[in-house]
C-alpha positions in Angstrom: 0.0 0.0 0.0 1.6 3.2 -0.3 0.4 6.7 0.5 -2.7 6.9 -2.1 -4.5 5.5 0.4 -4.8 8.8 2.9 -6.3 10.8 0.1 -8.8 7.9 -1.5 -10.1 7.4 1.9 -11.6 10.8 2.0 -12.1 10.7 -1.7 -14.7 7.6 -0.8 -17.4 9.3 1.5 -20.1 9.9 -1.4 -19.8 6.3 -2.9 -18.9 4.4 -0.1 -21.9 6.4 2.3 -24.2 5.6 -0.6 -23.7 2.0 -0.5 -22.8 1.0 3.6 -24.7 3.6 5.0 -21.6 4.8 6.8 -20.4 7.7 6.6 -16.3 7.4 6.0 -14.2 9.1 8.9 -11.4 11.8 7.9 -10.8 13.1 11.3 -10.8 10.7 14.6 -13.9 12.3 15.5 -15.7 11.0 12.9 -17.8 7.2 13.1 -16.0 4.7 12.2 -15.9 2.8 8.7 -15.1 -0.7 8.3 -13.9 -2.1 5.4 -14.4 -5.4 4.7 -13.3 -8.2 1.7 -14.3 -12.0 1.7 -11.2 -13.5 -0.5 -12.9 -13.6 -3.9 -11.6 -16.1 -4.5 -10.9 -17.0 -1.0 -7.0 -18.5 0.0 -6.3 -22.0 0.4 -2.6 -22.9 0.6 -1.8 -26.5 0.7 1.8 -28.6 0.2 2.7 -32.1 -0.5 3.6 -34.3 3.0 7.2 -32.5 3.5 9.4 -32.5 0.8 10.7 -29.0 0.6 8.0 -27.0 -0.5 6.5 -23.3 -0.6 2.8 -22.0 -1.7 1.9 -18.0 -0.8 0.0 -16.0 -1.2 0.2 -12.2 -1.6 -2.6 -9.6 -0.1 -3.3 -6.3 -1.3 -5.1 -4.6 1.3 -6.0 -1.4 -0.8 -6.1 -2.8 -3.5 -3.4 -0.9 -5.5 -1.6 -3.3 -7.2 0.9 -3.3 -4.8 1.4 -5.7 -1.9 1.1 -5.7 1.9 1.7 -9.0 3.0 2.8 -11.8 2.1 1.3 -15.2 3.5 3.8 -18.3 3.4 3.2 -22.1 3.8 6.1 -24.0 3.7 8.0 -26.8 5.1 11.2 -28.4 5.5 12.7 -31.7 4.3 14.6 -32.0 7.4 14.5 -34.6 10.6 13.2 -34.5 12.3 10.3 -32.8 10.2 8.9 -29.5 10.7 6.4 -26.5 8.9 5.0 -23.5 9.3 2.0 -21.0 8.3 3.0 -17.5 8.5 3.3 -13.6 7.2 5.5 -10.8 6.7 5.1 -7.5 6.6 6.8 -4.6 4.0 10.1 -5.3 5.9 9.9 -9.1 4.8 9.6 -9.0 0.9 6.6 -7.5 0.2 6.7 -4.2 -1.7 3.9 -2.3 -0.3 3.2 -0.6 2.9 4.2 -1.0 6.4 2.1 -4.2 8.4 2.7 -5.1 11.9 0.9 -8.4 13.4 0.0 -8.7 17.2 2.4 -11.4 18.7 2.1 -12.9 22.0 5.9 -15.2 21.7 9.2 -14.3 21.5 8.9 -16.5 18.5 6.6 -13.9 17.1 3.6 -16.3 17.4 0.5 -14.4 16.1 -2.1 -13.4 18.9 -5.5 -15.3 18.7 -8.2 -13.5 18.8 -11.8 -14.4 18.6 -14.8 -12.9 17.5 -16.1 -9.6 19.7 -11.7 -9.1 20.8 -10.8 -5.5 20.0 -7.9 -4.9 18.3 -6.0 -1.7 18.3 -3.0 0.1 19.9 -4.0 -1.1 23.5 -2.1 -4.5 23.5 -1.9 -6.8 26.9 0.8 -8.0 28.9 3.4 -10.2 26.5 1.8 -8.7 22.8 4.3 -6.5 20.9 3.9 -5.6 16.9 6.3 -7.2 14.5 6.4 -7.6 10.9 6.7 -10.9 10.5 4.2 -13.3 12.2 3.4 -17.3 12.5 0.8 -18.6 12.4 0.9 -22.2 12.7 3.7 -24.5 13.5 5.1 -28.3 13.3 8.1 -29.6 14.7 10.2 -29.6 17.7 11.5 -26.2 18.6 8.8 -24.2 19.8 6.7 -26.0 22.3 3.3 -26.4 21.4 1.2 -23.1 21.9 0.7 -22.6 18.4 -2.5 -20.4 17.8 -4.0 -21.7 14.5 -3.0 -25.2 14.1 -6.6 -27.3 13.9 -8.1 -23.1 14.8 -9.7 -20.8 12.8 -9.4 -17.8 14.4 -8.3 -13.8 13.9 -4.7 -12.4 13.6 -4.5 -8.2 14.4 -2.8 -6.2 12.3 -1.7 -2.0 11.9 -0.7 -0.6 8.5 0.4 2.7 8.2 -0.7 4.7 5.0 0.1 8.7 4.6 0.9 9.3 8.3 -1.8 7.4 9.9 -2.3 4.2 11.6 -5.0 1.7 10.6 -5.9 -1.4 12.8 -7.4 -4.5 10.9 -8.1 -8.3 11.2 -7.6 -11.1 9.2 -9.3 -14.7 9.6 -7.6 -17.9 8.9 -6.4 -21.5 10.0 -4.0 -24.0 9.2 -4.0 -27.8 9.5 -2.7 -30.0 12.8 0.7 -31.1 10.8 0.8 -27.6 9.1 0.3 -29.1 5.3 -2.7 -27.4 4.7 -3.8 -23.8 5.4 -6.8 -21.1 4.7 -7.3 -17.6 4.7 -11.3 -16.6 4.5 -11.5 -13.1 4.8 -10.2 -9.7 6.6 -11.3 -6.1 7.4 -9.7 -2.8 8.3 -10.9 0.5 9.8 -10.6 3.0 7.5 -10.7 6.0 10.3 -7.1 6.6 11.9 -6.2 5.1 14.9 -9.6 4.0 15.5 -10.0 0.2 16.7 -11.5 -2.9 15.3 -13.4 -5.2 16.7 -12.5 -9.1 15.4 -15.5 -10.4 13.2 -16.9 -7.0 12.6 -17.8 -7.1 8.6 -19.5 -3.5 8.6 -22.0 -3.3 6.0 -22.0 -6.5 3.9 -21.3 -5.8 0.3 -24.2 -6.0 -2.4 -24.4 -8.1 -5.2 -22.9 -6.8 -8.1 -21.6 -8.6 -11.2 -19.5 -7.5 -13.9 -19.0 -8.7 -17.4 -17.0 -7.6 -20.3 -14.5 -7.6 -22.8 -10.9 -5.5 -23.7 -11.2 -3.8 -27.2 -7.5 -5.5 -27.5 -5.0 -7.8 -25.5 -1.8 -5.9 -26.7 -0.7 -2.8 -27.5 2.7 -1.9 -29.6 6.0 -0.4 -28.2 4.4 3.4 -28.0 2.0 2.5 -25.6 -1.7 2.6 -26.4 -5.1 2.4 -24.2 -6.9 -0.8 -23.3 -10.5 -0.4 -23.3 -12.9 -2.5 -21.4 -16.9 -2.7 -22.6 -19.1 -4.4 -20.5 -22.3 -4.0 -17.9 -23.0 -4.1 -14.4 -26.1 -6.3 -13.2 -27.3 -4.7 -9.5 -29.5 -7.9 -7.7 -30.3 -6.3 -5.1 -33.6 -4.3 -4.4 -31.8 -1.2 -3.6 -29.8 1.2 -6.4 -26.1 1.6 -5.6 -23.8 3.8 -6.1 -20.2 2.6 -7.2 -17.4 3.3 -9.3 -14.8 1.0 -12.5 -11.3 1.5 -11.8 -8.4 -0.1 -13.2 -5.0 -2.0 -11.6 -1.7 -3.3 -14.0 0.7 -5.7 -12.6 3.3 -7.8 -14.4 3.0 -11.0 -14.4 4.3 -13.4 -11.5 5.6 -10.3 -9.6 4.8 -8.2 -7.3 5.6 -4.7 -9.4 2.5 -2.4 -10.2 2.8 -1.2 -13.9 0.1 1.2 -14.0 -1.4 4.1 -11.2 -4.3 2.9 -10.4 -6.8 4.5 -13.0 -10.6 5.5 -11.7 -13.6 6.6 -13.1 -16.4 8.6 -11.8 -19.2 7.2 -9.1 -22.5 6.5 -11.3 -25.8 4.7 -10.3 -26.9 1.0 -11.0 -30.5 1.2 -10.0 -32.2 -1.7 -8.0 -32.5 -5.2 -10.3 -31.1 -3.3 -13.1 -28.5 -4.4 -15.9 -26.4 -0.9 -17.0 -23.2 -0.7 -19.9 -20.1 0.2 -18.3 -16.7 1.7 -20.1 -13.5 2.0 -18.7 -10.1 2.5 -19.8 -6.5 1.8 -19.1 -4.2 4.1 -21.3 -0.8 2.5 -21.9 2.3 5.3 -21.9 5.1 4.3 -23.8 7.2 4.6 -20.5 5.6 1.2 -19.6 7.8 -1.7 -19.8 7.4 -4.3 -22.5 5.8 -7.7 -21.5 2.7 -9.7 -20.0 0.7 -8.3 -17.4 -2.2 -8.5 -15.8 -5.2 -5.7 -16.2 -8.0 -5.9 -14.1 -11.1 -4.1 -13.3 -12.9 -3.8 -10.6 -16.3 -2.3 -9.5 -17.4 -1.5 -6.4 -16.7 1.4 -3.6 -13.6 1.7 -3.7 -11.1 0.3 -2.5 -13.8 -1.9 -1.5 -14.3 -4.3 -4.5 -17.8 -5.9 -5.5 -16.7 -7.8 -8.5 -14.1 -8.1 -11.1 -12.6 -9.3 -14.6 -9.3 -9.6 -15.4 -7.6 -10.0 -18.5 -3.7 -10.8 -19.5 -2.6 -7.7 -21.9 1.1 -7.6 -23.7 2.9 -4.5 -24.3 5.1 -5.1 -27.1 8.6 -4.9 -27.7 9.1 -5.2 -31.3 8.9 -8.3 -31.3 6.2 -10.6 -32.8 3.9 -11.4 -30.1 3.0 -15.0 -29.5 -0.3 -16.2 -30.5 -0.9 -17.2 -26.3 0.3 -13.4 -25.5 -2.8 -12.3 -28.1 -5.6 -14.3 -27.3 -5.5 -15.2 -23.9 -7.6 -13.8 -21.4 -6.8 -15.5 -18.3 -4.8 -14.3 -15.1 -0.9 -15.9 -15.9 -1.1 -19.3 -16.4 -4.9 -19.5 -16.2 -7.9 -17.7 -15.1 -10.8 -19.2 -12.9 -13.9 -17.2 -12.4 -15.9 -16.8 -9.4 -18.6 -18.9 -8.5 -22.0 -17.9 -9.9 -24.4 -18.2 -8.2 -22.4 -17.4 -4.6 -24.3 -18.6 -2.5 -26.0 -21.0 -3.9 -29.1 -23.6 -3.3 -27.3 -26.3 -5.8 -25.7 -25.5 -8.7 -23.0 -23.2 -9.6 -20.8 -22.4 -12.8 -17.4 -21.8 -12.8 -15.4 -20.7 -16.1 -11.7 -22.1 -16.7 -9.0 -20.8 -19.2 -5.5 -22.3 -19.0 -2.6 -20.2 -21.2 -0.6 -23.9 -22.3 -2.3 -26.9 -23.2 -2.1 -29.4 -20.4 -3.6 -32.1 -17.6 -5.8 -30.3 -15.2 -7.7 -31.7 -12.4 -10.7 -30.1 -11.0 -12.3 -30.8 -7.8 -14.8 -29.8 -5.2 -14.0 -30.4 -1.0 -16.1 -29.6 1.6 -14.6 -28.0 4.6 -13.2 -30.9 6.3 -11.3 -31.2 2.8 -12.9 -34.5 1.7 -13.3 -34.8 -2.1 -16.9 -34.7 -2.6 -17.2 -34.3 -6.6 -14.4 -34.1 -9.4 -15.6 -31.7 -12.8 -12.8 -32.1 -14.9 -9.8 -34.7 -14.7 -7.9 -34.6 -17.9 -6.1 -32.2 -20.9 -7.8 -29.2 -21.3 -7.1 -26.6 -24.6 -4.9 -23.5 -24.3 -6.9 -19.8 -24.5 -10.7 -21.8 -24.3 -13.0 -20.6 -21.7 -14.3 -23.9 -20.2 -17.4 -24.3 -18.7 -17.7 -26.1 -15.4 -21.0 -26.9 -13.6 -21.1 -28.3 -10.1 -24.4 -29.5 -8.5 -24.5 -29.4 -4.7 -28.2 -30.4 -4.7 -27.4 -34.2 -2.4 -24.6 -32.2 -0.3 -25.0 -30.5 3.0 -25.1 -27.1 3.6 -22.0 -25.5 4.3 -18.4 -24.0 3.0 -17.1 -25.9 -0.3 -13.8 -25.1 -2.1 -13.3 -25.7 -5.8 -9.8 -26.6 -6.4 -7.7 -26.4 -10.0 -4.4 -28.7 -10.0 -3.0 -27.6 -13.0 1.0 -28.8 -14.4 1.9 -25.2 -13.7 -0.3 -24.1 -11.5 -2.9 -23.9 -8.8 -6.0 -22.3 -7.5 -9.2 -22.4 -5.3 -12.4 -20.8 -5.2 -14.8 -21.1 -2.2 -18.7 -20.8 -2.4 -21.6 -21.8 0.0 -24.2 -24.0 -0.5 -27.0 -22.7 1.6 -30.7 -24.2 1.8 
C-alpha cells in the first residue's frame, strides 16, 4: 500500500456512504468505517507431505496493485520434520506498505483473537507488533502453543498509509501437521487510529456482477489504451452507487505497472442491468511484456466484482499467439462462483494459457473430495465451462480446487438451503 490511500479514503465518503450507509471518517472524531473483503476467491494454501515446499500467497489490502503482505506455507525436508504457516510485513519481501501483526511469543507467534476481541493500539501483557508473524507451526522447537493449528481464528494487524495508523483483522487457519492452510477473509478500519473489533464485517457488500470484454489484448511499443466494454447487473432491491477503476501488474511479480486508473461514481439502480466503459491508457514509459489488467467495481477500494484479463505491451517483437488471445490471469484464469451462495448448482469458467492435464475438484470444509468436474487435458486460450451440482450435499463452506501442471488455485462458495 503506499500513501494513495490517505487521500482515497476521503475521496470515498459519497460512494462508499451511498452504498454501507456509513459515513467514511477523515478526522478521529468522525464514526468509524469498516472495510471489509471476503477472498474472492478465498485462500487455500496447501503442500505435499514435507518435501521441501512453498505455496503463498500475496494480499493487497487497498487494492493498488501493490502488496502488503505476504502469507507463506512452507516446510522443511529435514529430521526431524517440521512447517509453518506464517506472514510478513513490508520489511519481509513485500513491496507495499508498512504491516505489523499482534504477537504474543518471543517467537513472534500471532495473537488469537476471537470474535467480539478488540484490536488496536491497547495491547496486553506479552503482545508486541512485529512484521513478521506465524501462524501455525510443526516440529520440535517451539513447544506447542501454536495459535491456529486445527483453529480458525483472527490475527490483528496496523498498517500505516500517509501518516496514519489503521488497525485490521484477518481470519484464517492452518492444519494439525501444518500441510494445509486457509485464509477466508479480513477487514480494516478506515478511520485513523480507531479500533477494530474481530469479526466486525460493517455493512455487507451488495451483489454486483461485472461482465466484459478488452477492445485488444496488446498494445505496440508506443503505448496505447486498453479499453474495457461491458455492464453491471445490480441484484439487489436497492440502487447503488459505485465506481470501475483499473490496476496493471506484471505477471508473477509483485511490481505495479500502472497508477491505479478511476472513473467517476455512477448509479446502478435496483435489479437493473447498465453498460459500463473504462479505460487503461498504456504510456510508452511502460515496460514491454505480459501483465495483468484488471477491473474492478465496487466502492472503492472496496471491490464488488471483477474481470481480469492478461494484456502484452510489445517490444518489437512478434507477439506470440498465447500473448494475443489469452484472457486469463498468468497461467490460467478461474472465475468466481455464480451463483455465490448457492441452493445447488454453480458455474465456474476455466481458461488455461498452455495446453495441459488439469484436475478439477470440489471439498467440503473438512477437505474430503466430494465431486471431481474435470480430470484430464484441457485446450490452451478456451473458456471452459464447469458446472457443479451441490443439490445431495449439506449445507456449508465448499472449495473448488484447479491442480494444474503449472499451477494452482481455489475458489470457495456456499451451498445454503
Amino acid at each position: 500500500m503506499n500513501d494513495a490511500l490517505a487521500s482515497t479514503l476521503a475521496k470515498r465518503l459519497t460512494a462508499y456512504s451511498a452504498t454501507a450507509g456509513i459515513a467514511l471518517a477523515c478526522a478521529p472524531d468522525t464514526d468509524a468505517q469498516v472495510v471489509y473483503h471476503d477472498f474472492d476467491p478465498a485462500v487455500f494454501l496447501q503442500v505435499d507431505s514435507f518435501p521441501d515446499n512453498v505455496d503463498e500467497y500475496l494480499l493487497d489490502l487497498e487494492p493498488d496493485g501493490v502488496p502488503d503482505i505476504r502469507f507463506t506455507l512452507y516446510n522443511y525436508n529435514l529430521q526431524p520434520l517440521r512447517g509453518e504457516f506464517r506472514s510478513f510485513g513490508a520489511r519481509g519481501q513485500t513491496t507495499g506498505n508498512d504491516v505489523s501483526f499482534i504477537v504474543s511469543s518471543a517467537r513472534a507467534f500471532a495473537s488469537r483473537f476471537e470474535s467480539g476481541d478488540e484490536i488496536g493500539p491497547t495491547l496486553t501483557s506479552g503482545q508486541r507488533f512485529s512484521a513478521g508473524a506465524r501462524f501455525a507451526y510443526y516440529g520440535p522447537y517451539y513447544g506447542s502453543d501454536y495459535p491456529f493449528n486445527r483453529q480458525i481464528g483472527y490475527a490483528g494487524f496496523r498498517f500505516e498509509a500517509g501518516g496514519d495508523t489503521h488497525y485490521g483483522w484477518v481470519r484464517l487457519g492452518a492444519s494439525a501437521v501444518v500441510d494445509r492452510a486457509r485464509i477466508f477473509d479480513y477487514a480494516y478500519e478506515a478511520t485513523p487510529d480507531v479500533p477494530i473489533i474481530a469479526g466486525d464485517m460493517g455493512t455487507p457488500a451488495p451483489s454486483l456482477l461485472l461482465e466484459g470484454s478488452l477492445n485488444q489484448t496488446q498494445v505496440p511499443p508506443d503505448g496505447g489504451t486498453f479499453i474495457f466494454t461491458g455492464t453491471v447487473e445490480n441484484t439487489t432491491d436497492e440502487p447503488q452507487e459505485i465506481e470501475v477503476w483499473a490496476v496493471a501488474r506484471r505477471l508473477n511479480e509483485r511490481e505495479r505497472l500502472l497508477d491505479v486508473i478511476r472513473g467517476d461514481v455512477f448509479t446502478v439502480p435496483a435489479g437493473a442491468t447498465v453498460p459500463v466503459e473504462a479505460s487503461a491508457p498504456v504510456p510508452p514509459s511502460t515496460p514491454a511484456g505480459r501483465a495483468e489488467l484488471r477491473f474492478n467495481i465496487g466502492s472503492y477500494p472496496r471491490v464488488f466484482d471483477s474481470e481480469a484479463f492478461i494484456v502484452t505491451k510489445e517490444d518489437g517483437a512478434r507477439a506470440s499467439e498465447a500473448d494475443v488471445s489469452l484472457s486469463a490471469t498468468g497461467t490460467h484464469v478461474l472465475s468466481a462462483p455464480r451463483p455465490n451462495p448457492t441452493e445447488g448448482r454453480t458455474t465456474f469458467g476455466l481458461e488455461v494459457a498452455n495446453p495441459q492435464h488439469v484436475s478439477v475438484a470440489v471439498h467440503d470444509a473438512l477437505g474430503r473430495r466430494v465431486a471431481t468436474l474435470h480430470e484430464g487435458a484441457l485446450a490452451e486460450g478456451t473458456p471452459h465451462r464447469l458446472v457443479f451440482d451441490g443439490t445431495d450435499l449439506p449445507a456449508g463452506v465448499y472449495a473448488v480446487r484447479v491442480l494444474g501442471e503449472d499451477f494452482t488455485e481455489t475458489r470457495v462458495f456456499s451451498l445454503s438451503r
